[in-house]
N, C-alpha and C positions, 0 to 999 in steps of 0.2 A: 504494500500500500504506500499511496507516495501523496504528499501533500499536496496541495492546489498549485502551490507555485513553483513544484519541480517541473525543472526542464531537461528532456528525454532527448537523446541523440543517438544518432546512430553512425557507425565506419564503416563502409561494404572495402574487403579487401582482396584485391584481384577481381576476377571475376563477376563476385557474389556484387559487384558493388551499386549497380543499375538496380539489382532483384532487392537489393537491401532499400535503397531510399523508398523506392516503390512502396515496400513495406510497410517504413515509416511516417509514411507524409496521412494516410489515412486515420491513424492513431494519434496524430497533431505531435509526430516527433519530431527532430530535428536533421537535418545530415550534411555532411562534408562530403565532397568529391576534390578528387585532383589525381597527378602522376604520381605524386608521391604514395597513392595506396594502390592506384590500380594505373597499369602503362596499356591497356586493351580498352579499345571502344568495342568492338567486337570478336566473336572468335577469330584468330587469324587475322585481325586488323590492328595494327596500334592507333593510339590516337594518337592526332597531330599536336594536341596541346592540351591546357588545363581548359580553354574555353571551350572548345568542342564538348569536353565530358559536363561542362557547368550549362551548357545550353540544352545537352541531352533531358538531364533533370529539371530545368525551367520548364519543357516542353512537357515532360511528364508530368512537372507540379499543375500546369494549366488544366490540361486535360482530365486532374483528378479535381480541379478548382480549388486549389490549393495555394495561397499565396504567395511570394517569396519575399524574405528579408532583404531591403534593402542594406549595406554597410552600416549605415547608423543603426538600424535594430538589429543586427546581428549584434557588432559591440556592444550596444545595452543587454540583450539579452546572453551574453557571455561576460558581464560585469567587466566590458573593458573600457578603460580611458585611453582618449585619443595619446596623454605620452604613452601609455602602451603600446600605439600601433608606429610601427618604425614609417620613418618617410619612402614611397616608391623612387628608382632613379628618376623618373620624369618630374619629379620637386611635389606632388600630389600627395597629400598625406595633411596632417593637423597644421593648422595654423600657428603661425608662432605668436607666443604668448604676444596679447594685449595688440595683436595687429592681424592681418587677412593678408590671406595666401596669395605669395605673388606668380 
């Protein structure tokens, strides 16, 4: 038994990782994808990148009408603060204190 405000997620690894989110998005869970757990978009196919495997799951979450986390509700809802999240090399990432991103 899990309280109101537990938040449930899920890793599909290798494989398993399409069949797992799938799983979880109907149960109002949570899930990760990327290369770092699975390098196959299909049998016999790699993926070309993390966007491929993250647009596969957007397409799933719609069709199960499921919504997706934008970046700011992902970080609130994994209790992070923007110094938490490191700067991308393209300069994207948290503003510097007391001033807007140039």
């Amino acid at each position: 038994m899990t309280s109101g405000d537990a938040t449930r997620s899920v890793i599909g690894i290798g494989r398993a990782q399409p069949q797992t989110a799938m799983m979880a998005m109907p149960m109002g869970g949570h899930m990760r994808v990327g290369l770092e757990d699975s390098i196959s978009f299909r049998r016999g196919a790699l993926a070309t990148g993390n966007a491929q495997l993250v647009a596969r799951v957007v397409r799933l979450a719609a069709e199960l009408g499921r919504p997706v986390a934008t970046p700011a509700e992902a970080r609130r809802l994994l209790g992070l603060a923007w110094s938490e999240v490191r700067p991308r090399r393209n300069g994207s990432g948290p503003p510097p204190a007391g001033g807007k991103a140039v």
